[in-house]
SEDODREN-648381 format. One record per residue (C-alpha): residue number from 0; residue in one letter; y, z, x. Coordinates in steps of 0.02 Angstrom, whole numbers, plus 50000, padded with zeros to 5 digits. Layout:
# residues N
<rec i="NUM" aa="a" Y="Y" Z="Z" X="X"/>
...
# end
This chain:
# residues 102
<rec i="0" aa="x" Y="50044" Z="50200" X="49929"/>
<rec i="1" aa="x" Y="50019" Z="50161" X="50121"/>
<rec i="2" aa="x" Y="50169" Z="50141" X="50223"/>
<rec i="3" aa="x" Y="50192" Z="50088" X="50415"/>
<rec i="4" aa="x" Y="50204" Z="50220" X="50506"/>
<rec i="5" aa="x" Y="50354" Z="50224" X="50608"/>
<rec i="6" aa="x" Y="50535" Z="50313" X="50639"/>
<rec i="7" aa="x" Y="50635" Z="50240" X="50524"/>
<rec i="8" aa="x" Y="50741" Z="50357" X="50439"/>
<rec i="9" aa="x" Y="50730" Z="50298" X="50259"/>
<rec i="10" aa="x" Y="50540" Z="50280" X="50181"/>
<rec i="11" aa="x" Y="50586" Z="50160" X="50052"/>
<rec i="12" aa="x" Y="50603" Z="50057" X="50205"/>
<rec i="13" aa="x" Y="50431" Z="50077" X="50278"/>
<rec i="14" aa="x" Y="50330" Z="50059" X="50125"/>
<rec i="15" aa="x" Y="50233" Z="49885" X="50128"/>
<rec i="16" aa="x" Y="50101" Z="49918" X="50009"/>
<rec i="17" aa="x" Y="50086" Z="49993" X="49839"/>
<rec i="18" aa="x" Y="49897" Z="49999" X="49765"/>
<rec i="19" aa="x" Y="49880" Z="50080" X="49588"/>
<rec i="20" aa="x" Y="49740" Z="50119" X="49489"/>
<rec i="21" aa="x" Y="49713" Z="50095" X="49304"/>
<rec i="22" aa="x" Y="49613" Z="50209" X="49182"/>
<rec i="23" aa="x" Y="49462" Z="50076" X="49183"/>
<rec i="24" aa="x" Y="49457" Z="50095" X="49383"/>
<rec i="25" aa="x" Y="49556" Z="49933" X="49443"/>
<rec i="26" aa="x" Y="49647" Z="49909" X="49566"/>
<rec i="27" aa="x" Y="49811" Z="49808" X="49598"/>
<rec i="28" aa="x" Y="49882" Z="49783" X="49742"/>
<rec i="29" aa="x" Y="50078" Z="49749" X="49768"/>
<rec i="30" aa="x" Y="50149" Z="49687" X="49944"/>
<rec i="31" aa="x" Y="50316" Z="49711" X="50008"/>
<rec i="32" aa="x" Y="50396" Z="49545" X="50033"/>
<rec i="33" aa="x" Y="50473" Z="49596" X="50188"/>
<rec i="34" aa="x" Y="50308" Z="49619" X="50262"/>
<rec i="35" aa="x" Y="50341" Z="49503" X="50402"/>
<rec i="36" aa="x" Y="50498" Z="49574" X="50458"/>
<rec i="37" aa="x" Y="50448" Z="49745" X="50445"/>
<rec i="38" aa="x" Y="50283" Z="49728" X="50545"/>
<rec i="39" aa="x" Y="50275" Z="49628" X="50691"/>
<rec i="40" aa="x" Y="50130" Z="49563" X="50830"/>
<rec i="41" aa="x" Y="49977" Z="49619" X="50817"/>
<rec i="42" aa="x" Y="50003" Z="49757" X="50684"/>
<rec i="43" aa="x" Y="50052" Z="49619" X="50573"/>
<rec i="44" aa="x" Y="49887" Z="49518" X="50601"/>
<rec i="45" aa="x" Y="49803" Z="49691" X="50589"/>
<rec i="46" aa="x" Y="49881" Z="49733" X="50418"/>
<rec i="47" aa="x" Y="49840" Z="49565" X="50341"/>
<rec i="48" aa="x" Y="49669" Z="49583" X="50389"/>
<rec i="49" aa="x" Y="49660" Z="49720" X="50307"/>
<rec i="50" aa="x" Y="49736" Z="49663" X="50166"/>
<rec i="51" aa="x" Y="49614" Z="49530" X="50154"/>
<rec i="52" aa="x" Y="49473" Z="49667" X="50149"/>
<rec i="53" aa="x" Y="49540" Z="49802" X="50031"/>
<rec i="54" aa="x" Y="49563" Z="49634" X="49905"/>
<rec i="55" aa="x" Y="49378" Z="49606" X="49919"/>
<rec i="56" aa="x" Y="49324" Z="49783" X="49917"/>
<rec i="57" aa="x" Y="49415" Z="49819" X="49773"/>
<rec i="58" aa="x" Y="49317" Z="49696" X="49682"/>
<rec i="59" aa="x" Y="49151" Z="49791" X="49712"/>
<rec i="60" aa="x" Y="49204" Z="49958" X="49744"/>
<rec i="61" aa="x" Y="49399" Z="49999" X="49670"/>
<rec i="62" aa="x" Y="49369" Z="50174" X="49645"/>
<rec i="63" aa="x" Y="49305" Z="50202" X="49818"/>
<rec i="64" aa="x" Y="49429" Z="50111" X="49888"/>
<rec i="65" aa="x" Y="49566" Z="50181" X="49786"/>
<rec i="66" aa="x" Y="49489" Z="50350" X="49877"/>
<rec i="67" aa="x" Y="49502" Z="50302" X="50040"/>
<rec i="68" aa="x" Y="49696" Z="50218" X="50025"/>
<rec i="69" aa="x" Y="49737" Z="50384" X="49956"/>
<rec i="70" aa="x" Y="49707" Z="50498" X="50101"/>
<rec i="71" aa="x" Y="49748" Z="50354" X="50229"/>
<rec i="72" aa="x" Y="49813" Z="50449" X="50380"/>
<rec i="73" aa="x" Y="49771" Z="50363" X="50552"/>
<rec i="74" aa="x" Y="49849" Z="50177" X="50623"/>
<rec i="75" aa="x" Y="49971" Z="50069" X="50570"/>
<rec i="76" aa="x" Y="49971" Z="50121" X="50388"/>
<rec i="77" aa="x" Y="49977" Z="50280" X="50314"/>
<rec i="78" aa="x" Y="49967" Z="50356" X="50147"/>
<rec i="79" aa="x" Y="50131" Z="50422" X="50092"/>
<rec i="80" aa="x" Y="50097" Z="50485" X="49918"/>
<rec i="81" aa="x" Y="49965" Z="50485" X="49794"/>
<rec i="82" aa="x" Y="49930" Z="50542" X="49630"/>
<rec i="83" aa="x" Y="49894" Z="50532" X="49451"/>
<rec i="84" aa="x" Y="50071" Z="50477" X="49379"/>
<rec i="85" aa="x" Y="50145" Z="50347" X="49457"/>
<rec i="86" aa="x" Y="50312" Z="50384" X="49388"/>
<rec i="87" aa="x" Y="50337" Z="50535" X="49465"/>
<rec i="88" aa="x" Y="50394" Z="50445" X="49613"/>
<rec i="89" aa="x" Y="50556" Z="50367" X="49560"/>
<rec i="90" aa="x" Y="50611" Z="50264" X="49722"/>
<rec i="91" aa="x" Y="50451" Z="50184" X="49712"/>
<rec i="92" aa="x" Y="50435" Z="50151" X="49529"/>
<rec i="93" aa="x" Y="50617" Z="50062" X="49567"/>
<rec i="94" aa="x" Y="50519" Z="49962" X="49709"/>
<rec i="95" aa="x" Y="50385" Z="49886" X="49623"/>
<rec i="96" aa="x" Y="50461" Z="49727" X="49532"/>
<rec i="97" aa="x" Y="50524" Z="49658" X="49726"/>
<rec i="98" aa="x" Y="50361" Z="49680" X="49774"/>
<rec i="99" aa="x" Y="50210" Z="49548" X="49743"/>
<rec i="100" aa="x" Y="50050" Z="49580" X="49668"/>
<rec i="101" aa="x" Y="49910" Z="49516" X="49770"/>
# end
């Protein structure tokens, strides 16, 4: 679950992306829809970018790519918790129906 990495007290309000994994090896992605306000300049264009590339790498290579997101630590976004069960993170189970699926 990447996040912009920033100093903003409160990390509900830096996470923009949430990507989970199913049991057959998909991935979904889920934006936050305060993306644009959150991010700004070139980050923004940077993250969308990006965006654009983990959607098409996640059609040939989810699992990888579900990897890699996991242990994000460099740039504008950074991985902010991973693991098996997603609802053992409770803020961000209570996040996912504002955000959009991709």
């Amino acid at each position: 679950m990447p996040k912009l990495q920033d100093n903003v007290s409160s990390h509900e309000e830096r996470v923009v992306l949430l990507v989970l994994r199913d049991e057959t090896g998909s991935v979904t992605f889920f934006v936050n829809p305060e993306l644009r306000s959150i991010v700004k300049g070139e980050e923004l264009t940077y993250i969308e970018d990006l965006l654009k590339d983990f959607i098409g790498r996640a059609k040939e290579h989810p699992i990888a790519l579900f990897k890699q997101l996991s242990s994000l630590g460099v740039g504008p976004l950074v991985t902010y918790e991973s693991g098996l069960d997603f609802t053992e993170c409770p803020f961000l189970v209570e996040m996912l129906p504002r955000f959009v699926q991709l």
